[in-house]
N, C-alpha and C positions, 0 to 999 in steps of 0.2 A: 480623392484618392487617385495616385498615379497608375499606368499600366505602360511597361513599357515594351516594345517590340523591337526586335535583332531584323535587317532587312536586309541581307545580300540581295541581289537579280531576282532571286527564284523563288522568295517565300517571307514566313515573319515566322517568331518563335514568341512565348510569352516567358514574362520570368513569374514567379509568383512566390509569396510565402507562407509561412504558418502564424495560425494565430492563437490566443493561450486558451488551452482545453477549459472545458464545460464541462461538469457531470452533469447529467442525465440522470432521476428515477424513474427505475423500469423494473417491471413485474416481473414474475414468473411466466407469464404468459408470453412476452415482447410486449405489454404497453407502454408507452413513453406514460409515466403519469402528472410531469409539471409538477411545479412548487406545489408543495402542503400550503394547504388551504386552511385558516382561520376560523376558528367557531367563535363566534362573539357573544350569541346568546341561544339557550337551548332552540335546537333546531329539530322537527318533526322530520320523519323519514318519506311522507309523502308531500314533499316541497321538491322545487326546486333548487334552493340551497338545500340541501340536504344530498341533493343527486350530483354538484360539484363539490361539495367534499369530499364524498365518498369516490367521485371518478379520481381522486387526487390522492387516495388513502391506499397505505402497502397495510393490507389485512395478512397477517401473519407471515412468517417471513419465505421466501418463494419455495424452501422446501418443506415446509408443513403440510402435513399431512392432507390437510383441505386443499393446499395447493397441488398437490401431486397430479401429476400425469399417468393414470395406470392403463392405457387404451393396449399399452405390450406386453400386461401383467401375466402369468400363467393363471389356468381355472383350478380353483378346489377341484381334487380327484372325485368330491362327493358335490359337485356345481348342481349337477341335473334333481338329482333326491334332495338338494334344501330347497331347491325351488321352486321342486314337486310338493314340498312338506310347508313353504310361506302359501303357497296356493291354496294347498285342501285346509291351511287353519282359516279362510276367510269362507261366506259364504260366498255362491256361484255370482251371485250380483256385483258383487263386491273382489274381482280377481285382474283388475286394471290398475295403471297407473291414476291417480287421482291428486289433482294439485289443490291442496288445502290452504286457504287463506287464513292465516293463524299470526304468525311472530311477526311482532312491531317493533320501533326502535326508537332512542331519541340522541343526540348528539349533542355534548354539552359542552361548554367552555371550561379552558383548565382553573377559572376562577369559582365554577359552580358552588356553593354549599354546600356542606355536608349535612345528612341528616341521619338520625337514629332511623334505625329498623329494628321490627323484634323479631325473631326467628321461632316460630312457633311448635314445627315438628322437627326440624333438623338441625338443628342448632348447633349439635357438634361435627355436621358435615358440614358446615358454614361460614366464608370467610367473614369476620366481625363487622359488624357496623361501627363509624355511619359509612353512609353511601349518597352519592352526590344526585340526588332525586330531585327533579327538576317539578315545578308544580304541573308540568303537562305532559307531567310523563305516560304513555299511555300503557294499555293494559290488552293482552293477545286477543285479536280481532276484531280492535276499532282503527278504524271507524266503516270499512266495508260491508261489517257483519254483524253491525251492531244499531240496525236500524237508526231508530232516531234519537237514540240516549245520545246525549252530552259527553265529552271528555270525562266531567267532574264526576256525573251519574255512571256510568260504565266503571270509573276509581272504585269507586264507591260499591260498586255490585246492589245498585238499589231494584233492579230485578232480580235478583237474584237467582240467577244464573248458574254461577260457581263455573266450574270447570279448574282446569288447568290455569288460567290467569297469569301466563309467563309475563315476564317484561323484562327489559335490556336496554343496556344505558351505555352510550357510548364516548369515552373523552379521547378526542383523536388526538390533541396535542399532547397528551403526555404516553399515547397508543395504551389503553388500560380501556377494561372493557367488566361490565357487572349485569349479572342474571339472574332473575327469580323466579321463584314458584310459586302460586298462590299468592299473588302480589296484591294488596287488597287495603283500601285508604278508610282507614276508622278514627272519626271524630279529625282532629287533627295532624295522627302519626298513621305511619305507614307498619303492615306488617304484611311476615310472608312464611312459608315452610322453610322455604329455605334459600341462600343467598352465594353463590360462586362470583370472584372475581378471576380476569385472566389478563395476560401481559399480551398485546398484538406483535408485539417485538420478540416473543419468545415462544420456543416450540415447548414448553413446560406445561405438565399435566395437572390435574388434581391429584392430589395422593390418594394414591393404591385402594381401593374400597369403596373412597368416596363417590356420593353421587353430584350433580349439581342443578342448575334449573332442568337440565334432562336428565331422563332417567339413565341413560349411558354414560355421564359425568362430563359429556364434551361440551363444548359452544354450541351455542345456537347460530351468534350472529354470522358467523363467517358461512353458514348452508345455507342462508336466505334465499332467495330468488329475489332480485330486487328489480325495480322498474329503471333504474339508470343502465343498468348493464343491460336488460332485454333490450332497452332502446337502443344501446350502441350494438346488439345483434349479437352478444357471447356473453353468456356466465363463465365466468374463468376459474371454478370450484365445485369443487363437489359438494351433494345435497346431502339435506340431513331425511332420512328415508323412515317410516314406520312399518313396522309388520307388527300379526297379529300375537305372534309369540315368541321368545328368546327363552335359552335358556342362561342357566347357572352360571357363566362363565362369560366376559369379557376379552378384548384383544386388543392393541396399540390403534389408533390412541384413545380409546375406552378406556374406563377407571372403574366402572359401576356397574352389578348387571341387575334387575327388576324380575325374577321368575322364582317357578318352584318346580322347572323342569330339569332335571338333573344335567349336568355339564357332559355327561356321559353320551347324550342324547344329539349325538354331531350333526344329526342334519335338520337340528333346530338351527336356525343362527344365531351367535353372539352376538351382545353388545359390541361393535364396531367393526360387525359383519361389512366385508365393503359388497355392492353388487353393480354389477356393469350393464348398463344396453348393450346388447350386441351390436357387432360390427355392422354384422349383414342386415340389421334390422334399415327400410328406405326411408326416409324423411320426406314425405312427399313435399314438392315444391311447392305448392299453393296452401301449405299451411300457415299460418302468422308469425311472425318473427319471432317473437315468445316462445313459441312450442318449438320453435324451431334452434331457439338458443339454450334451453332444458333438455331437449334430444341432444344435441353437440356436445353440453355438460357433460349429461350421464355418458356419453361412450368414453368420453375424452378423461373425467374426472373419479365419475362414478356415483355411489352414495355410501354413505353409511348409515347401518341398522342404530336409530337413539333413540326408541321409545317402544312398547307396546300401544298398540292400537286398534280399532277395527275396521280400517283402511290400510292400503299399500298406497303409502300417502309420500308425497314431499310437503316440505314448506316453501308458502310463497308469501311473500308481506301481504296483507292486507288494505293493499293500496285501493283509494280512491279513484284512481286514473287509470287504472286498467280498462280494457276498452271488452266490452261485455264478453267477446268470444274471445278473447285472447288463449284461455287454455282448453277451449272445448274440446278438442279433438285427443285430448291425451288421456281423456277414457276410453278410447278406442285402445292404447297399449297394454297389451296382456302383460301380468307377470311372468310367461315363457320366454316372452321377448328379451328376459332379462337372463344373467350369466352372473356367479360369484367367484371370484378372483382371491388368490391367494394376497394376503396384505404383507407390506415392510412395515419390520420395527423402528424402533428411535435410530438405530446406528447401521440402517440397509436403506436399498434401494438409492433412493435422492439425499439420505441423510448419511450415507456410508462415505469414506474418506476419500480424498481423489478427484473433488470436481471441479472440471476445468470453469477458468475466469478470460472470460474476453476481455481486449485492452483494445479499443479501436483508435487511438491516437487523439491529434489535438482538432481544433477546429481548426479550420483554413479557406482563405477565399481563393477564387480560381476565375477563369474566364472562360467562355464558348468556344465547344471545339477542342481545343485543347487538352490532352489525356494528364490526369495529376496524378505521380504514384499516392497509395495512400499507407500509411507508416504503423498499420495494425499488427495484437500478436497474440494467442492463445497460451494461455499457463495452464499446464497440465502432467497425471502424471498416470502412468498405465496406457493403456489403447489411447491410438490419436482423436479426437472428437471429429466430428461434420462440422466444416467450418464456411461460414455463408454471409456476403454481403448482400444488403439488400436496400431501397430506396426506402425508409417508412412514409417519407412526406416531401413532397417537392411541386413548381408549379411547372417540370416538363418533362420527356424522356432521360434517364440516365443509362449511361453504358459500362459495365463492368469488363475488363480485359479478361478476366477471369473469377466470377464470383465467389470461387471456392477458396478462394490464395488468398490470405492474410495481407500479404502485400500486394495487393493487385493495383491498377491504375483505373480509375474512373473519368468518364468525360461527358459532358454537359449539352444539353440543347438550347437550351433557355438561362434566361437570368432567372434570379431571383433567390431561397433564402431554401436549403434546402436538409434534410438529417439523413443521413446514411446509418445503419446498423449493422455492426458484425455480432453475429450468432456461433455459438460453440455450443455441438451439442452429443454427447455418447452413450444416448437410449436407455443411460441408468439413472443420472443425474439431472438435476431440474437442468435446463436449458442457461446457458450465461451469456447476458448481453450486453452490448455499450452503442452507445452512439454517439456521432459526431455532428457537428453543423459545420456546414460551405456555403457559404456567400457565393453566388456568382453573378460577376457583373459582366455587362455587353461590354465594355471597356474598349479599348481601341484596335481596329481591324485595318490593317493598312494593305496596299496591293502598289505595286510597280507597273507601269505600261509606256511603250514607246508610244511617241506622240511627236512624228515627222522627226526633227535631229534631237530632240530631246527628251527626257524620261520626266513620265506623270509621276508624280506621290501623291498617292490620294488616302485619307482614312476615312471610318467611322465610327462613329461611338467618342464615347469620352465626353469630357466637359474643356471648353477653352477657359484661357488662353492655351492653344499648343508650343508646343514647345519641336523641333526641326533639327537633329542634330548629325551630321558623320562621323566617321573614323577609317583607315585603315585598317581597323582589326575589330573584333567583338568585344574585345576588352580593353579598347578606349588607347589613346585619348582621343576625347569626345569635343568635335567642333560645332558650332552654334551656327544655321544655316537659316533659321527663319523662325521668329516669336510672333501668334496673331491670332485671330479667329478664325482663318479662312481651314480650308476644308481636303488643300489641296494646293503643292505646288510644282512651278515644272523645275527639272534639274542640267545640269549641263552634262552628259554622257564621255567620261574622262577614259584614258585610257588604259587605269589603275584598278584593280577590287577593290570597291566601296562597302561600308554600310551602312546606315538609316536609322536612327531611330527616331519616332513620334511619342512624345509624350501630353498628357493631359492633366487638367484640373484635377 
């Protein structure tokens, strides 16, 4: 690859170009998430394949509701009495945050089989069978919590146990997702209470009444706590949260509610009650990355109320690999500590019209030093957004002329392969991002110096053969003064304006 430098007396200039854009998938959050990742054969949720799919997977699309951002929501005018009234329904033992190791998952290929299920209690709140039921599909709270039964033995409920038995099946290639209740493997077939499916690609609810594997009609999968994202240090969603009572009524994006306390009764909370950690609540430093990416959740995301229970519980996979104290310390959190927040429907907040779309231009290589405009632009329409460039990845310092300016110019310290990202953002709508790649290479660095009656040309960088050429003007024509390996030649000092250029391999 050429790089070529303008060389009057005094200096070099680079010339450089553009090269043809990349998309980029990127979250709601800003993560870059790289190519969709392949499932080939049912994969368990506590693997390692399991943890690169999912770091690869857009779980619902960036303004869904579990994706939202509400850390700037306003509080219910009645915030303090519901959560004086989840408090006194639990007893004094039991009035902490508590992280439940419950919902499992498995991720299947888009070739999986189908299989019948029978729907045993709900039947007509339930999307039909079959369902693509993988033979290892597991059942809520195996294998951390399920001593030493087997996969098959735990299907099976051959302790019999009972409980809730959710289970969740995940086809990322086709983004479709299935949840149950009471999921339970008799003789050869599967059955359940009842059986929801949901689209990851679409913010579409269950109908109106319905309930589904929870009792508030939402997903499970997408409130997980999952061990790929604590190890990358952010949950980037809100939790699915239990209290001990709800009443009669539900709220977006709830479908279901589970009581026989009158709707009238406001500072019970509804099914899809959201509630916040406070701001001000501190995250001591020395607690485990875990707790510490569940605390950033809840203020950032929040939760929502999905079930009755007799905890002030979230869910957390039932992973194997959690490391023993990973969530100790978040029994220490009161429910005081928490705050409930007024919620957006389907067509407000992040889902309301008007959100702006960042374009951060094409890719392009560039060389050290050198300031490159960059060719970015924000579509929007009402108030102007916050608009912000920023390094996501690179191997050196980069410098922004002005990070806030869509067109700004950036300049480089180092070679090597790097992504820039422009952010658009106006504290109602989810955030919109793009990003680009720049090459940059050490390419050629030439300098002039007098050396007794004649001038040095010397470079570095680049690959030979060089190439040695002048002109009269910057834009040529271009004579041929020396082709070779060497590093460096002298010139004869005329007493005309010259200029220089070196080129390389």
């Amino acid at each position: 690859m050429t790089r070529f430098f303008l060389l009057p007396c005094v200096g070099a200039a680079l010339v450089w170009w553009p090269a043809p854009l990349r998309a980029e998938r990127i979250n709601h959050a800003g993560r870059i998430l790289g190519p969709a990742l392949t499932v080939n054969r049912p994969t368990l949720f506590n693997t390692p394949e399991a943890d690169a799919i999912l770091a690869s997977l857009l779980i619902f699309p960036p303004n869904n509701p579990w994706n939202e951002d509400i850390s700037r929501r306003p509080l219910l005018t009645n915030s303090e009495a519901m959560i004086a009234r989840i408090a006194s329904d639990l007893s004094s033992s039991r009035r902490t945050l508590r992280a439940f190791e419950e919902m499992n998952f498995v991720l299947v290929p888009d070739s999986q089989p189908m299989v019948p299920i029978q729907f045993v209690d709900y039947a007509d709140e339930s999307d039909p069978s079959p369902y693509p039921i993988p033979s290892n599909m597991p059942v809520e709270t195996w294998p951390s919590q399920t001593g030493s039964l087997t996969l098959e033995e735990w299907q099976r409920d051959l302790s019999g146990d009972g409980g809730d038995r959710h289970a969740i099946i995940v086809r990322p290639g086709t983004g479709h997702l299935w949840e149950m209740w009471q999921a339970k493997l008799v003789g050869a077939d599967w059955q359940a209470s009842n059986g929801a499916k949901f689209d990851l690609n679409s913010n579409a609810l269950r109908p109106a009444g319905w309930t589904s594997g929870d009792a508030a009609g939402l997903p499970m999968f997408p409130a997980l706590v999952r061990y790929d994202e604590c190890q990358r240090g952010a949950v980037e969603h809100a939790c699915r949260i239990v209290v001990a009572k709800t009443r009669r009524a539900y709220i977006y994006p709830a479908t279901h509610y589970a009581s026989t306390i009158p709707a009238t009764e406001t500072n019970v909370p509804a099914m899809g009650q959201r509630l916040r950690l406070k701001s001000s609540f501190v995250i001591p430093t020395d607690w485990t990355k875990e707790e510490k990416a569940v605390l950033a959740a809840l203020k950032k995301y929040g939760a929502l109320v999905a079930d009755n229970g007799g905890f002030f519980s979230i869910s957390i996979t039932p992973d194997d690999r959690w490391p023993a104290d990973a969530f100790r310390h978040l029994a220490t959190v009161g429910i005081t500590n928490f705050e409930v927040v007024q919620t957006t429907g389907p067509t407000e907040g992040p889902r309301s019209a008007g959100a702006p779309v960042a374009n951060a231009g094409a890719d392009f290589t560039a060389g050290i030093g050198v300031p490159v405009p960059l060719q970015g632009f924000v579509a929007f329409t009402g108030a102007a957004p916050e608009v912000r460039w920023r390094c996501y990845s690179g191997p050196g310092p980069v410098t922004f002329s002005d990070a806030g300016l869509t067109n700004s110019a950036v300049t480089f310290a180092a070679p090597g392969v790097y992504t820039l990202m422009l952010s658009a953002e106006d504290t109602v709508h989810t955030p919109s991002y793009d990003a680009l790649v720049v090459t940059v290479s050490a390419g050629l660095r030439a300098s002039l110096a007098l050396s007794g009656t004649q001038l040095l040309l010397s470079w570095s960088g680049g690959s030979p053969p060089f190439l040695v050429e002048n002109s009269a003007s910057p834009f040529g024509p271009w004579h041929q003064l020396y082709t070779g390996n060497d590093d460096h030649i002298l010139l004869s000092v005329g007493e005309s304006h010259s200029f220089y250029r070196v080129s390389g391999k």
